[in-house]
C-alpha positions in Angstrom: 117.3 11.9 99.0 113.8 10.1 98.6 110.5 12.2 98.6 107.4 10.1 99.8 104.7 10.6 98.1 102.9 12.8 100.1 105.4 15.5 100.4 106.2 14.8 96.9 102.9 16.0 96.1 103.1 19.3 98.7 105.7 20.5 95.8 103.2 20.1 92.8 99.9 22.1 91.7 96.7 20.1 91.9 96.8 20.1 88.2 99.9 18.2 88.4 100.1 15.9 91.2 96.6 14.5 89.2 98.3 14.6 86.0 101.4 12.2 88.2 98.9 10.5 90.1 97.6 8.9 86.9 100.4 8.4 85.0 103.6 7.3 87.6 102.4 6.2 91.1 99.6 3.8 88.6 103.0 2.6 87.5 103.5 1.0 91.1 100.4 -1.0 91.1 101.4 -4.0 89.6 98.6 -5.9 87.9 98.1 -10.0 88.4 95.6 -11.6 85.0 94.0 -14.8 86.3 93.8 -15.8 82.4 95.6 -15.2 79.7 96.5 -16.6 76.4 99.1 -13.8 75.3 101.9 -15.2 73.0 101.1 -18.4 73.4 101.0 -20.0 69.6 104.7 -21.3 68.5 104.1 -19.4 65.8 104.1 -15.9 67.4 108.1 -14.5 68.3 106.8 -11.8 70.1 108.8 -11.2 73.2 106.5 -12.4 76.3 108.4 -11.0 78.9 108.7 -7.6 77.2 105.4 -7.1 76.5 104.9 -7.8 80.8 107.6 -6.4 82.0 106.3 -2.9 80.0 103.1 -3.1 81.2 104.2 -4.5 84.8 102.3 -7.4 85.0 103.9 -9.3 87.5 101.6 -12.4 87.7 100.0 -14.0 85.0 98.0 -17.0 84.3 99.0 -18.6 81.4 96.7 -21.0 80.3 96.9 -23.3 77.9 93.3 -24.8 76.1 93.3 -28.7 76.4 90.7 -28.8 73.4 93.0 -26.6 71.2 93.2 -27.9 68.1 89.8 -29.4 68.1 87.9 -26.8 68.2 88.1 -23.2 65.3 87.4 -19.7 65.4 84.4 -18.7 63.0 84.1 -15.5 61.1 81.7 -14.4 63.6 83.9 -15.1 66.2 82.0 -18.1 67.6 84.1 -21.1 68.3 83.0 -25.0 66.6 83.8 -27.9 67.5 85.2 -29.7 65.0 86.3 -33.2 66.8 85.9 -35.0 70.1 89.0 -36.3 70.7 90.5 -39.6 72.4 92.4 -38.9 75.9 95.8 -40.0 74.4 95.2 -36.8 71.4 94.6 -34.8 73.9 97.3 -36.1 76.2 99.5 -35.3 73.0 98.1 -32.1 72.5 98.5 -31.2 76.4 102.6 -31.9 76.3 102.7 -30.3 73.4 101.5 -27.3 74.0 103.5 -27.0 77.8 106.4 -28.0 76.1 106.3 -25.1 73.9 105.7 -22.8 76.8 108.2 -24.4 78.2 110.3 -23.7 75.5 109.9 -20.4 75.7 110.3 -19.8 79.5 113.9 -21.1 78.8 114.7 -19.0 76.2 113.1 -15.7 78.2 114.7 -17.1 81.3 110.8 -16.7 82.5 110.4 -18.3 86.2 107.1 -20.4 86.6 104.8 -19.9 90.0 105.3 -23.4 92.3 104.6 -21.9 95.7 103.5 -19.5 97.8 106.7 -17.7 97.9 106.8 -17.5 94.5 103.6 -15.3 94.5 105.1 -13.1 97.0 108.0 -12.5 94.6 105.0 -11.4 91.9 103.7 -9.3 94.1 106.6 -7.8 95.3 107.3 -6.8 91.5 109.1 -9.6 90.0 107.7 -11.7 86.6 106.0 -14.7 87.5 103.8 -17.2 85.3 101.6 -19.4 86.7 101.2 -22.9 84.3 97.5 -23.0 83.6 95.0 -25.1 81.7 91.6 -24.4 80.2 89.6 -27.9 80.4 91.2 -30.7 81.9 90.3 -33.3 78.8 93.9 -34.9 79.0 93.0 -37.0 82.5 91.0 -38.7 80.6 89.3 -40.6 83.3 92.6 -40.7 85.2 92.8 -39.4 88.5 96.3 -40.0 88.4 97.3 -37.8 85.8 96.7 -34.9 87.7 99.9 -35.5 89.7 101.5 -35.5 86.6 100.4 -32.2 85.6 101.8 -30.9 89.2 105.2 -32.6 88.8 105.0 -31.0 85.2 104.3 -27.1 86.7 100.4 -26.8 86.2 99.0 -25.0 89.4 95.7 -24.0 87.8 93.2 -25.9 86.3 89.7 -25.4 84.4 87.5 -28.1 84.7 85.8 -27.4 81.2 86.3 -25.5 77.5 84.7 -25.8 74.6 84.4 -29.4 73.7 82.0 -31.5 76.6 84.0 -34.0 78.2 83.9 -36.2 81.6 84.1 -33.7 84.2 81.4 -30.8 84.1 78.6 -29.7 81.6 80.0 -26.5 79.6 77.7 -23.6 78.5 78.4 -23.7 74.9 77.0 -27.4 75.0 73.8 -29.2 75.5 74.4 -30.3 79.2 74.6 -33.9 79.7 75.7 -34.5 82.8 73.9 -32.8 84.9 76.5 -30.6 86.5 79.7 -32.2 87.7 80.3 -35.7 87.2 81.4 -37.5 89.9 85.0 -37.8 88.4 84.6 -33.7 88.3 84.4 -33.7 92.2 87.0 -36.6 92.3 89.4 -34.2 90.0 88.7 -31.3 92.6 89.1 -33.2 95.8 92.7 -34.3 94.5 92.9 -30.6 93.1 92.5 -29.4 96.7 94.8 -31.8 98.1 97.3 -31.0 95.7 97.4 -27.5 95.9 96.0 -26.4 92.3 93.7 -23.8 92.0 89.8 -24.5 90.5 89.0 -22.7 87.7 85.4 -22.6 87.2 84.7 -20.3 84.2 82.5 -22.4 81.0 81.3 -24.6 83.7 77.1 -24.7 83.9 75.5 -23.0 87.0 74.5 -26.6 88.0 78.4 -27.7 87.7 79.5 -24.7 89.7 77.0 -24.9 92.9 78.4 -28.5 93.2 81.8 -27.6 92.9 81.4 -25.1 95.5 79.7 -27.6 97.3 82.7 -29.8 96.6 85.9 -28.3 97.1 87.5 -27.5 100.6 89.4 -24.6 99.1 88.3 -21.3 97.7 87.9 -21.6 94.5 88.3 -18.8 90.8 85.9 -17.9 88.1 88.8 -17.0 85.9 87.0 -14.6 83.0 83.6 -13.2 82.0 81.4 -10.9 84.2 78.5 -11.2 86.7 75.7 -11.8 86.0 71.8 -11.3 87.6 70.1 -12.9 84.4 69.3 -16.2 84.4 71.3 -18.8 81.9 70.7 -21.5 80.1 73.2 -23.0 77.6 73.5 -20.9 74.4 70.8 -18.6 75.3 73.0 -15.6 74.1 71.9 -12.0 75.1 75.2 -10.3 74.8 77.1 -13.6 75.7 75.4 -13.7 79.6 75.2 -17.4 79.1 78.9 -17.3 79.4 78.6 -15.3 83.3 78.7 -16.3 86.3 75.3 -15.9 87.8 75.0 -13.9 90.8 74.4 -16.7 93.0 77.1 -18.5 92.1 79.2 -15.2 92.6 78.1 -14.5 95.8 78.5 -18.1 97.7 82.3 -18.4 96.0 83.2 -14.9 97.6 81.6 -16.2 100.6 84.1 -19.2 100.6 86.8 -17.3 99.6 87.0 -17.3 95.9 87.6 -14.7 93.4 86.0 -13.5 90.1 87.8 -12.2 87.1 86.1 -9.5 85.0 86.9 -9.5 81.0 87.7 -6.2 78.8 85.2 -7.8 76.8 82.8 -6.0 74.2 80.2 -8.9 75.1 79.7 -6.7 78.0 81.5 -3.6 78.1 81.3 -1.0 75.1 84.4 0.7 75.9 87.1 0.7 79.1 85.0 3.3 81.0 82.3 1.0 80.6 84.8 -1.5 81.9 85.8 0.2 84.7 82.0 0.5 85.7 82.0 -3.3 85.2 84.0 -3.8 87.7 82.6 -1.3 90.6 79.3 -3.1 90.0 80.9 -6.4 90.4 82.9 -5.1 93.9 79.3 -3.7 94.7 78.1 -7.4 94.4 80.4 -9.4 96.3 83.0 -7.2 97.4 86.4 -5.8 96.9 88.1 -8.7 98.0 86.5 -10.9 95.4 87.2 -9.1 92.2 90.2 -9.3 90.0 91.3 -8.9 86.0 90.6 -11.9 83.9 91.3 -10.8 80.5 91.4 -13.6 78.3 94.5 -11.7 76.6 94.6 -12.5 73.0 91.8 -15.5 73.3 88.8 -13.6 72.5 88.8 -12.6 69.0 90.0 -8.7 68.3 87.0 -7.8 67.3 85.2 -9.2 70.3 87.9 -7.5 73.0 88.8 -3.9 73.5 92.5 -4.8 73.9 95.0 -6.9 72.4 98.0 -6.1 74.7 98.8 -5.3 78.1 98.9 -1.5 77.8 95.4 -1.7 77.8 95.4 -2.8 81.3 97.5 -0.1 82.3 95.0 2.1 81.1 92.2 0.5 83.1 94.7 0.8 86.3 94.8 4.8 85.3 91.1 5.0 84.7 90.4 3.3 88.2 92.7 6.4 89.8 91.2 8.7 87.9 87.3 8.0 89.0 88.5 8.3 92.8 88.3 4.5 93.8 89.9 3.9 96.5 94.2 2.8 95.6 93.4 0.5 98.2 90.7 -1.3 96.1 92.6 -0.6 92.8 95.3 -2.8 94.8 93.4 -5.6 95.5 91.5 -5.8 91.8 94.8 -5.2 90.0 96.9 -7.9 91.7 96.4 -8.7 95.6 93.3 -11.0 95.2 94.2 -13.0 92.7 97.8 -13.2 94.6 96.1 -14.3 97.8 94.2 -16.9 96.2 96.7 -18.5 94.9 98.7 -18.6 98.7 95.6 -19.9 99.9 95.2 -23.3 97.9 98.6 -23.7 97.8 99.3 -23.5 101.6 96.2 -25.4 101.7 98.2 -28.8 100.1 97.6 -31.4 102.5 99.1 -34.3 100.2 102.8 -35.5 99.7 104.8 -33.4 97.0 104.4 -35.6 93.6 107.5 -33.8 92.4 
């Protein structure tokens, strides 16, 4: 016999049914991460889809960093560039690194987001993983190569990291540029086209209002926060320089877009504090524009207040718990970050490169 939920909770004290509420029915929101990092060095066995599966996350972007390897954690946690590479090291640092996930994906008989149907399986409940990259260095110049990258399963791409390249002015770099280059908008127009969704996040205020000004399709802020004060590259103050600044925020919700908030201690102290986070960014530019964006195991530990996806659950719990409505908790948790995603790819006006 199945109980719905609402008589279901007729046959339980108020004690209980909030004790059930938090704990069970949070189990049936499943929770989407527009960028995550989570398992991704060859050198950590860990089992990926485990550690998902527990947690039900059901659609995850994971993103590999096209400057990795040329860039190093400090003890302080900042990251130094240590070597602007040539576009064939990082075009062999690129198929490297996706051939290890690749790797994996086999192994964990993982299935990889190519279409809109395949977010609707992740949203439905089923494990998806959507090929990502953070910075866009291997194109070098090439216009081409992004139809590579398609044919090879990437479906989301950031136009900028750590180390400056020829696309967009980064924040933790003097900006030289001026923005977005016009290769930048030439990468985003063919981006559009293709059906691969724009990540903004480490791209310059300047880089972003021309990308929104750019791109025909809504368009992500992957991970950080919101921010009202103003930046300017490396200006610090609890890592602000590295937000998206309110204007920014507003026009790509506007168009469409979504922004994903970090468990981050740059900005939040703790996960209440987190949880406030992201009430003031749906107070900003609304429900439908706000998603997670944890950076999973890319920050350093001492700079994040989680290290694994049962920390998410807990946020999902904590949302409950402080009366927002499930409705809301949906769309953060998974649905926006989903619907994006259907968007630019049923967007794809060009031939399948495949």
């Amino acid at each position: 016999m199945t109980i719905h939920r609402r008589a279901f909770s007729a046959l339980l004290p108020a004690a209980l049914w909030s004790a059930f509420t938090k704990n069970s029915l949070a189990q049936e929101i499943f929770i989407s991460d527009t960028h995550s990092h989570i398992s991704l060095s060859p050198r950590d066995e860990a089992c990926l889809s485990c550690a998902l599966k527990t947690a039900e996350v059901t659609l995850v972007s994971w993103t590999l960093g096209s400057d990795s390897g040329f860039v190093q954690r400090l003890p302080s946690g900042a990251m130094q560039v240590n070597l602007k590479a040539t576009p064939e090291q990082y075009r062999e640092t690129f198929l490297r690194q996706l051939g290890g996930m690749f790797a994996r994906i086999r192994r964990e008989q993982i299935r990889i987001v190519r279409s809109a149907q395949d977010v609707d399986r992740a949203l439905a409940g089923e494990l998806r993983l959507v090929i990502s990259t953070e910075g866009a260095h291997y194109l070098g110049g090439d216009i081409a190569y992004l139809d590579l990258a398609y044919s090879r399963g990437v479906r989301q791409i950031g136009l900028g990291h750590f180390v400056e390249g020829d696309i967009t002015d980064v924040r933790t770099e003097p900006p030289k540029i001026g923005g977005l280059s016009a290769f930048g908008k030439d990468v985003i127009r063919r981006c559009n086209a293709l059906g691969i969704l724009v990540d903004l996040a480490h791209s310059t205020d300047a880089a972003v209002a021309q990308a929104l000004e750019t791109s025909t399709q809504p368009m992500l802020w992957s991970h950080s926060n919101i921010t009202r004060i103003p930046s300017f590259w490396n200006n610090g103050g609890k890592n602000q320089h590295m937000s998206v600044s309110f204007d920014n925020a507003k026009v790509m919700a506007e168009r469409g877009g979504v922004i994903g908030i970090w468990p981050s201690r740059f900005n939040f102290d703790n996960p209440d504090a987190y949880v406030a986070g992201l009430q003031a960014a749906i107070e900003m530019v609304g429900a439908d524009h706000v998603a997670f964006g944890t950076d999973m195991q890319g920050l350093a530990p001492a700079s994040t207040m989680m290290t694994d996806y049962s920390g998410m659950r807990d946020i999902v719990n904590r949302m409950l718990a402080k009366n927002m409505p499930e409705a809301v908790v949906r769309k953060v948790a998974s649905e926006n970050y989903g619907r994006l995603l259907k968007t630019v790819f049923n967007g794809r006006t060009a031939p399948d490169p495949m």
